[in-house]
N, C-alpha and C positions, 0 to 999 in steps of 0.2 A: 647231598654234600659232594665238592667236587675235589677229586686228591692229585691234579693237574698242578702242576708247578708252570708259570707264564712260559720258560722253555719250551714247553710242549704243547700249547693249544694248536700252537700254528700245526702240527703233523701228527694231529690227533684225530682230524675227523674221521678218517676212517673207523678209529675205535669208537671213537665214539658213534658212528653208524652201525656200526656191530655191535654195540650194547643195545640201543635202540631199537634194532630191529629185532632184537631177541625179548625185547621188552625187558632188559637186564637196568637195574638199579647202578649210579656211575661208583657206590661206593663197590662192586667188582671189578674195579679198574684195575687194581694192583695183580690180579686173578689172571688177567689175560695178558699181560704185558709180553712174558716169555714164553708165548705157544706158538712153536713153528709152523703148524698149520693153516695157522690163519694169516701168515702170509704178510705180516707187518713189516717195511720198509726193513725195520733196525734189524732183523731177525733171518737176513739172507746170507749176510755175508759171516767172518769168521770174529768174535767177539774178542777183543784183547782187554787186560784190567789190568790197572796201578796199586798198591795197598802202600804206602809209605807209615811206617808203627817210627815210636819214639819212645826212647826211654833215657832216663836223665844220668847227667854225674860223672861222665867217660870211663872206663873200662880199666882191666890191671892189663897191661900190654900185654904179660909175660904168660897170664892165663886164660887171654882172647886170639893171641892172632897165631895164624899157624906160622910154626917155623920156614916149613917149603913153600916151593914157589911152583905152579903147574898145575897139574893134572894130580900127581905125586902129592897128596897132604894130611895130615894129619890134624883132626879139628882136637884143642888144646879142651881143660875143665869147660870154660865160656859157654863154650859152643858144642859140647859135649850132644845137650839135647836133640840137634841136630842131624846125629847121623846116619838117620834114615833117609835123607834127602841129601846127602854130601853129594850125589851126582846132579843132583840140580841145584845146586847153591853155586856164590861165587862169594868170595873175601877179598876187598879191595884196600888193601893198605898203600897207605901214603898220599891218600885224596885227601888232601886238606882245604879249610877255610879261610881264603886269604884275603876275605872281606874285612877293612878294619872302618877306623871313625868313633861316633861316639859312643856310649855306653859299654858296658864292662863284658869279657869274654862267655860269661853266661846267657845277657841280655843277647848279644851279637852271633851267639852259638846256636840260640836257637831261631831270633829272628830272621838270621841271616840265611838259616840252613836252608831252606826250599826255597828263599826268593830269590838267594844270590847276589843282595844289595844293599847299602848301608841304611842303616836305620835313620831318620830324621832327625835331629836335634831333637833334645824334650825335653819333660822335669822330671821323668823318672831317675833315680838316683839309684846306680847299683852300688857292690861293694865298695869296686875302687873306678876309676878315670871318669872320664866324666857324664853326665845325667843325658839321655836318650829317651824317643818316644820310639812310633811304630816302625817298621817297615817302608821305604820307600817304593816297593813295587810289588809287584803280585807273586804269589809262590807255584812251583812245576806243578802242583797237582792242578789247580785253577788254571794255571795256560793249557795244559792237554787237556781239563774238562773242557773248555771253552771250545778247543779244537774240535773235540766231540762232537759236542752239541750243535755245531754250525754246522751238521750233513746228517741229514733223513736218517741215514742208513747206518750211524753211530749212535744219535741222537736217545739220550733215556729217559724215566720222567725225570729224576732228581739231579743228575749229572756226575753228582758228586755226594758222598756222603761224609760224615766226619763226627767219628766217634771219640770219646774219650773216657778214661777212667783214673777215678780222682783227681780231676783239672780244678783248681779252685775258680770259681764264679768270680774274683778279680781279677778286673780284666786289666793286666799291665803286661810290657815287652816279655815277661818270663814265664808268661802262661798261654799265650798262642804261637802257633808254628805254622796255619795259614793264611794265605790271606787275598782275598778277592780282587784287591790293586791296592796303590800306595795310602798308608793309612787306612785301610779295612781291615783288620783282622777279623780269622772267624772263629767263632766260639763252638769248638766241638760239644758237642751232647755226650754226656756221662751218666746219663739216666736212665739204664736199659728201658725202664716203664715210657721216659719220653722218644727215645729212638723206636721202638715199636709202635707206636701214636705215629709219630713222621710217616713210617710203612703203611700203616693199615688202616689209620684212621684213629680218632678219642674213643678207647674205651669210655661206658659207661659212667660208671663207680667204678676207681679204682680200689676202695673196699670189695666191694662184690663181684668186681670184674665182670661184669658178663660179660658173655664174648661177643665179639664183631660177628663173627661166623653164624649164630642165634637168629642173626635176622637175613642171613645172606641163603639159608640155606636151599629154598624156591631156586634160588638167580643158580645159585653152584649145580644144581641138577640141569637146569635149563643148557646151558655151559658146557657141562660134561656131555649132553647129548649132542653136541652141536661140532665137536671137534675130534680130533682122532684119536685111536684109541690109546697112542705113544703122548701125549697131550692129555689125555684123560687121568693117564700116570703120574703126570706132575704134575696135575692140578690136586689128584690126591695127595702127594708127597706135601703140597705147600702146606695146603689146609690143615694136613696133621702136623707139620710144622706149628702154623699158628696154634692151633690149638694147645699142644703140649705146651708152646712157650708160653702161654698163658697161665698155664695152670702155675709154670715154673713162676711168672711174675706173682700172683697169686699169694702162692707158698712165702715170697719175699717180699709182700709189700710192704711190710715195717721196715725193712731193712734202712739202714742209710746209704747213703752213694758217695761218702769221702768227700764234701765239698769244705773246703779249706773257710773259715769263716771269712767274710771279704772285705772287714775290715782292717782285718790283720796285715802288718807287713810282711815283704817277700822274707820265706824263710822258715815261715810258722812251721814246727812239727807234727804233719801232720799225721794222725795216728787214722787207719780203717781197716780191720780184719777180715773186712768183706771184699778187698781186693779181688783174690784169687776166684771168687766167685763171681763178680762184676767183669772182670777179662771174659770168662768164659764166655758169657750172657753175649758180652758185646761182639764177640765172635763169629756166636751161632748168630746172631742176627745182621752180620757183615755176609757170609757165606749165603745165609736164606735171599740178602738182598742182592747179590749177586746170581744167585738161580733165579731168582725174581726179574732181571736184568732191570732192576731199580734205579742202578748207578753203576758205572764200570771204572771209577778213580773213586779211592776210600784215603783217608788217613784215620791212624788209629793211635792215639795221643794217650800213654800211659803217664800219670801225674803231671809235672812240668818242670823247666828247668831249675835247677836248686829242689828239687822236690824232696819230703822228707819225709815218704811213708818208713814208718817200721813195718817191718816184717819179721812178724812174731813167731806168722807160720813158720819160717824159718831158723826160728833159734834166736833173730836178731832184735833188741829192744832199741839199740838208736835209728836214728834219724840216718834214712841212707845219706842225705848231703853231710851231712855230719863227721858219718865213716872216711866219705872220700878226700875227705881234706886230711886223714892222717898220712902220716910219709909211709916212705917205701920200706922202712925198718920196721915197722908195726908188721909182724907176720901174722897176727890175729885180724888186723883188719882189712887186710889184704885179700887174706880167707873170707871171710865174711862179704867184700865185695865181688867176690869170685861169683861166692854163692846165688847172690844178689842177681848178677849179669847172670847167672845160669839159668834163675827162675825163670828172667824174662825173655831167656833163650828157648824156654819151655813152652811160655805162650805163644811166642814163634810159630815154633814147632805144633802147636795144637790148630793154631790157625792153616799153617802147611798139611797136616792129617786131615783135616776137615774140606779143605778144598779137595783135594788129590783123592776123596772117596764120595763125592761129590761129582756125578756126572755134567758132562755139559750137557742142559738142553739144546735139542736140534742141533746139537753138531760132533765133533771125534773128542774125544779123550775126554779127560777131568777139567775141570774150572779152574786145579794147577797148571795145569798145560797151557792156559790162555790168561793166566795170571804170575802179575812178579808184587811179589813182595819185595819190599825195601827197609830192613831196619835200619835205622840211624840213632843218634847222639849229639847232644850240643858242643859236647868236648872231647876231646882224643883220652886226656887224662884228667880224673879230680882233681889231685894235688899239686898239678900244674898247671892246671886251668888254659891248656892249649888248645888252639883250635886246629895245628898238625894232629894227623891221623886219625880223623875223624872214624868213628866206627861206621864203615858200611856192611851190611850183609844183605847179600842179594836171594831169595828163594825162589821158582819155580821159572816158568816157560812160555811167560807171556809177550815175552819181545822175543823172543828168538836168540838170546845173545847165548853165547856157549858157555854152560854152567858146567860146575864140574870141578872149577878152577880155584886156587892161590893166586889173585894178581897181588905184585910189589911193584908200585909206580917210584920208591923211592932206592931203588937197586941203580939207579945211572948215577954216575958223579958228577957234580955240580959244575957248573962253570967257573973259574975264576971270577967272574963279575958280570952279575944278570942285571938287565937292566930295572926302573924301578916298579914298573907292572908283571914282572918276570914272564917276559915271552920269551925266556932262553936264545935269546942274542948277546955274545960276547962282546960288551963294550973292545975288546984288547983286539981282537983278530975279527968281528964284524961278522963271524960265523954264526950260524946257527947251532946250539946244545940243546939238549936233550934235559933240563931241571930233574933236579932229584924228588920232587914233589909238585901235584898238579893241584890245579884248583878246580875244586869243587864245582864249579860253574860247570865246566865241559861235564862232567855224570849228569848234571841236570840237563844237559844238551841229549846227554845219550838216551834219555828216559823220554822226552818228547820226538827224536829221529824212530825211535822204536815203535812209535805210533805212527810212524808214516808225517810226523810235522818236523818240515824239515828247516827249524828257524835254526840263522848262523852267529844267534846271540842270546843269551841269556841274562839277565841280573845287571851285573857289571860287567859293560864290554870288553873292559881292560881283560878279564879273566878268561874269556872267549877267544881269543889269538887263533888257538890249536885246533879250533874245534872239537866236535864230540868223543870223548873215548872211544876205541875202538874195543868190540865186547864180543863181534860179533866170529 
């Protein structure tokens, strides 16, 4: 069986001479990918990674963002789970989406968020304006894999990975947030038991699970003797990886995975207790595939826009979309979506601990260190369904940009009158101003110059004027 993705044949034969000559079976392919040793093209230089996580419904302003601005800040409830990492985080308020056209603020919230560009016409019908299909263009993670993939010495087997938990199996504008080019969305995997298959190969029975490992064990000794003995270490760290994860799937194979029924319209509530457990899973197995050097750009898609897990574990029986549409005098529900963003501030957080004690193979520091996390949001706020102030929060050190920080992009005072793609030119005096808010376009610029691709447009070019944020 060959666990080759078309990407990689072409800058494969090596490995696969090196399975070959060791007389190693191709299902060890995943086994060798990350051994310094052996001297593979991708494995010389220094590895950077992307994670972009989502979670839906926008945020209570007043218990997300810090007040300060700088160095100087203080992380609010929200963002509370975070504060072990406040030196490598950044908060960027006032990056907004000022992508507009057809379909409703949730459809365009999230469609719009990584591609940067108006959705197509369509017959999906959201709440209110009018009916919208996909995306017209491809989203940041898919332009930087692309990037990737197009040099030896980046190049992974998968490129890209793309997880998700409880994303309903309908596939409409409000359930994908990537997308390969105009009209492709891609369907994140929400099925820890099928993201480990992706990795490793088809279990068995997934009743009886035998393991992959059962038949590899001949190839894995062979393996072990053949490379050194810092390589010999993570090859045991994987394999007890897999293993244990195994057992974990195992122990859960009845479980469900939260899939929204798909015949249902947008909005269903959806009820799965197994969440908090299904994050984890998906976690450890984004971190495993990243020591694995699997894929070095991930998104990791928790529900989907408008989504309506309860969370029971927390106290809460409605529908988080539900909560967020209550006003700002509701202090009970306010609490409640504090709570809400906190959790998901927590699996953040658990993804940031898991990298950061996680060394890099073959190279300095932790997998944080060469990793940025990015969470985002399709809306700034529920109740007003804006796509001003978008939630960004940035964690760890994989672009270099200087964490640490409170940015406020919307502290400058407005122009008297910006013109109608707002590149902050004063219609009155023909000057240039500084906009009290930027578009979201340029942070998608800054995430792909971080990679060393130094394109001078993204999405819609209207939004591009400025160029990249400066982060660094």
């Amino acid at each position: 069986m060959s666990f080759e993705s078309d990407a990689m044949k072409a800058s494969h034969s090596s490995r696969r001479e090196f399975l070959r000559d060791l007389g190693l079976s191709a299902a060890a392919l995943p086994f060798v990918l990350n051994l310094p040793s052996l001297g593979f093209a991708n494995q010389q230089a220094r590895k950077q990674r992307l994670v972009v996580m989502f979670s839906p419904n926008g945020v209570v302003p007043s218990t997300f963002w810090p007040d300060e601005e700088g160095a100087e800040f203080k992380l609010k409830e929200s963002l509370s789970p975070l504060e072990p990492f406040k030196d490598r985080l950044m908060t960027l308020h006032g990056v907004c989406d000022k992508v507009r056209g057809d379909g409703d603020n949730h459809m365009r919230g999230i469609g719009c968020l990584l591609t940067g560009v108006e959705l197509f016409p369509g017959n999906i019908q959201g709440g209110s304006h009018t009916p919208a299909g996909w995306a017209s263009g491809l989203s940041i993670d898919q332009e930087i894999k692309n990037y990737l993939q197009a040099n030896d010495a980046t190049r992974t087997r998968f490129g890209s990975l793309e997880f998700g938990v409880m994303v309903p199996e309908r596939a409409d504008t409000w359930t994908r947030m990537s997308y390969s080019g105009p009209n492709k969305p891609i369907t994140p995997i929400d099925d820890p038991y099928q993201m480990f298959s992706k990795l490793y190969g088809k279990l068995k029975d997934r009743e009886s699970l035998k393991s992959i490992l059962d038949d590899l064990q001949a190839d894995l000794k062979k393996l072990a003797s053949s490379v050194s003995a810092e390589d010999r270490q993570l090859l045991e760290e994987q394999t007890t990886f897999v293993r244990e994860l195994e057992q974990e799937l195992k122990a859960d194979s009845t479980a469900a995975v939260g899939h929204a029924v798909p015949e249902l319209e947008p909005g269903i509530k959806e009820e799965n207790d197994n969440m908090p457990k299904l994050c984890k899973l998906q976690i450890d197995l984004m971190v495993n595939s990243f020591a694995s050097d699997f894929a070095r750009v991930a998104t990791f898609q928790i529900t989907n826009s408008v989504g309506q897990a309860k969370m029971r574990w927390l106290d809460i029986n409605e529908g988080h979309h539900e909560i967020s549409h209550s006003p700002d005098s509701d202090e009970k529900a306010q609490e409640k979506l504090t709570r809400i963003n906190k959790w998901y501030a927590e699996q953040l957080a658990y993804l940031a601990k898991r990298l950061s004690e996680t060394p890099e193979p073959g190279g300095q520091g932790s997998l944080l260190d060469n990793t940025l996390i990015v969470w985002t949001n399709e809306l700034g706020k529920g109740n007003s369904h804006t796509l001003d102030n978008i939630p960004w929060v940035l964690v760890g050190n994989g672009l270099d940009f200087k964490m640490g920080r409170s940015l406020k992009f919307d502290k400058n005072p407005q122009s008297r009158v910006l013109n109608a793609i707002d590149q902050g030119v004063d219609f009155v005096t023909g000057k240039s101003v500084k906009p009290g808010k930027v578009a979201h376009n340029r942070l998608l610029l800054s995430l792909a110059h971080g990679f060393g691709h130094r394109i001078t447009k993204f999405g819609n070019p209207d939004f591009c004027g400025d160029g990249p944020l400066s982060l660094t």
